[in-house]
C-alpha positions in Angstrom: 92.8 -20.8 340.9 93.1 -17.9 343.2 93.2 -15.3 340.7 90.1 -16.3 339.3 88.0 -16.6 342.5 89.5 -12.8 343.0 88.3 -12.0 339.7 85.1 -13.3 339.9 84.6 -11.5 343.3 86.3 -8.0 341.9 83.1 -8.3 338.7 80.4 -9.3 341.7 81.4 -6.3 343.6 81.5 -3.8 340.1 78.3 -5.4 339.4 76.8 -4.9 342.7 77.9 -1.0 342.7 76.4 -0.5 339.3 73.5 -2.0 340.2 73.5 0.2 343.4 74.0 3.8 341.5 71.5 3.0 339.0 68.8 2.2 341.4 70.1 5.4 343.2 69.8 7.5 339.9 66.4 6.8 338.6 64.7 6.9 342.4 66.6 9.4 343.7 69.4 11.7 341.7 67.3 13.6 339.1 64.6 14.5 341.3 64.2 17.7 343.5 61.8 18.6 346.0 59.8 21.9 345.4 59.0 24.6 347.4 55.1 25.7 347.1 56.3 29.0 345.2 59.0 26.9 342.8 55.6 24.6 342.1 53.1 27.8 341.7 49.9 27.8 342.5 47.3 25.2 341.5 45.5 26.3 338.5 42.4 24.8 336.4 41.3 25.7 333.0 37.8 27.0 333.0 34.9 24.8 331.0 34.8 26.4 327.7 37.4 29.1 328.4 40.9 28.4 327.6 42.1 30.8 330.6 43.0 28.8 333.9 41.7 30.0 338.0 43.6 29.1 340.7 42.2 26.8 343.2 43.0 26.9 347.3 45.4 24.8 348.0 47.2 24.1 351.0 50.3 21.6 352.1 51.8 21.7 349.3 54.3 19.0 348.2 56.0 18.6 344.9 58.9 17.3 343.1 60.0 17.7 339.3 63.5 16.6 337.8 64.9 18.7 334.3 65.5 15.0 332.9 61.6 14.2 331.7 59.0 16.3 331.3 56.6 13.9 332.9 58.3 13.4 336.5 56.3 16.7 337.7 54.4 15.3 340.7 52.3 17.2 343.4 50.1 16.6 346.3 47.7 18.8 348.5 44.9 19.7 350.1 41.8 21.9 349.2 38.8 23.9 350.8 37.2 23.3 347.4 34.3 21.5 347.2 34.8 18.1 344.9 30.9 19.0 343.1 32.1 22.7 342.8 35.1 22.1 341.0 33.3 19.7 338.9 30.6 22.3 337.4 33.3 25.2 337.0 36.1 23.6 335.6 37.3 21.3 332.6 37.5 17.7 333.3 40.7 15.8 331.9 40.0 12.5 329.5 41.6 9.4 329.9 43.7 10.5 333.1 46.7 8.3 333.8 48.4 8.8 337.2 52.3 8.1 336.8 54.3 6.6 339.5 56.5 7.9 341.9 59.7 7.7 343.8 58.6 5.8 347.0 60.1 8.1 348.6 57.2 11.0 348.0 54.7 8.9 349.7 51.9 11.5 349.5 51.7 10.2 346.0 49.4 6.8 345.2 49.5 6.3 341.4 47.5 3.0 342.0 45.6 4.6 344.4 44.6 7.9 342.4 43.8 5.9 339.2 41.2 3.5 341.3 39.5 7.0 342.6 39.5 7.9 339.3 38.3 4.8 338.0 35.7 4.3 340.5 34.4 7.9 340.1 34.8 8.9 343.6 37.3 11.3 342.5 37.5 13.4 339.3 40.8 15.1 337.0 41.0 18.1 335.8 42.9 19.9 332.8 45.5 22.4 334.9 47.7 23.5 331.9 47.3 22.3 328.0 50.5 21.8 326.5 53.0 22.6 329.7 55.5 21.7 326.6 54.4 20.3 323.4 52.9 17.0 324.2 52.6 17.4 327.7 49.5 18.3 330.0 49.6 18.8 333.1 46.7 17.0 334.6 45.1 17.7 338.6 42.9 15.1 340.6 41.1 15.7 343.4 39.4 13.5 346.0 36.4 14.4 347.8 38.2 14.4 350.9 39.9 17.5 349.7 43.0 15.3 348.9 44.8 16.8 345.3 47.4 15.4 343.0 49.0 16.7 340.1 51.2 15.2 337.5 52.3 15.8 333.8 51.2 13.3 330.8 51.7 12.8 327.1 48.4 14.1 325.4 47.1 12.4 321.9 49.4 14.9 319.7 52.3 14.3 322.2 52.0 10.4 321.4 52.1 10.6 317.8 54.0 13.0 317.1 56.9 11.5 319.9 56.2 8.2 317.6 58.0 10.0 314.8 54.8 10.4 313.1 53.1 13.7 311.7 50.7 15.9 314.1 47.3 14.7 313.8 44.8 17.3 312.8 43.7 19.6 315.4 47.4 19.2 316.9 49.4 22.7 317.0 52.3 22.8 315.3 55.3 20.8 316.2 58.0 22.9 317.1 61.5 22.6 315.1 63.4 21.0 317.6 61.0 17.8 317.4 60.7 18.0 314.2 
C-alpha cells in the first residue's frame, strides 16, 4: 500500500514538472527581447509603390523567437500623424493582431484588434513577404501608440495547407515545396 501512494505521488510530481517546463517554454524559452537596432527601423510600403519609408518611431520594444515566423512582436510610439500616414502609405486588409507573452505587456492583441475593428486605429503593410507567407503588418493608434507583428498572408495559408499557390502568389520556394 505504501509503494503505491509513493508511486502515485513520484507521477503527480513528474506531472507537475512537465506541466511546469512546458508552460515555461511556450511563454518564456524561445522568445528574446530586441534591441531597437536588432528590430530595425519601422518601415511602411508606400501606396502604389512597392518600396517601403521609414516612419519616427520612438520606445521601441520588441521581441522575436527563431522557432515561428509569426512571434515577431513590437510596440512604440510615433510623431506621425494617424491621418498622414493614412494618405501616404498602404493600408493592410484583414489585420489580425496575434497574442503575446504576458509578459511584454506593451502588447494588447484584444485591444489592437477592437482599435482596428472600431476604426479608431488603422494597419499598415510594413514588409510583403518577410518570408514566404508571412507579412509583416504595423498598427498605429491615434494617440501615436504603434504595434507590429508578423502574419500568414492568403498565399501563406494555402500554400502552408499543402495546397498549390493561388494565382497571383510568387513562387513557392523548394524547401516548402
Amino acid at each position: 500500500m505504501r509503494a503505491g501512494r509513493i508511486i502515485i505521488v513520484a507521477l503527480l510530481l513528474t506531472a507537475l514538472a512537465m506541466g511546469v517546463g512546458m508552460w515555461w517554454l511556450q511563454v518564456y524559452a524561445y522568445y528574446d527581447e530586441l534591441t531597437p537596432e536588432q528590430a530595425g527601423p519601422v518601415t511602411l510600403v508606400l501606396k502604389g509603390n512597392e518600396g517601403g519609408e521609414t516612419i519616427a518611431a520612438s520606445d521601441l520594444r520588441a521581441i522575436d523567437s527563431e522557432s515561428s515566423p509569426i512571434r515577431f512582436r513590437e510596440c512604440f510610439t510615433t510623431s506621425e500623424p494617424l491621418d498622414a500616414l493614412a494618405q501616404k502609405f498602404e493600408a493592410y486588409e484583414e489585420p489580425t493582431p496575434l497574442n503575446a507573452p504576458g509578459w511584454f505587456d506593451c502588447f494588447d492583441a484584444e485591444a489592437i484588434g477592437d482599435a482596428l475593428e472600431s476604426g479608431e486605429g488603422r494597419a499598415f503593410l510594413s514588409v510583403k513577404d518577410i518570408r514566404y507567407g508571412i507579412d509583416r503588418v504595423v498598427a498605429v493608434l491615434p494617440d501615436g501608440r504603434g504595434f507590429a507583428w508578423q502574419q500568414i498572408n492568403a498565399c501563406g495559408e494555402v500554400v502552408f495547407n499543402g495546397e498549390p499557390a493561388p494565382e497571383g502568389c510568387p513562387p513557392v520556394p523548394e524547401r516548402l515545396e
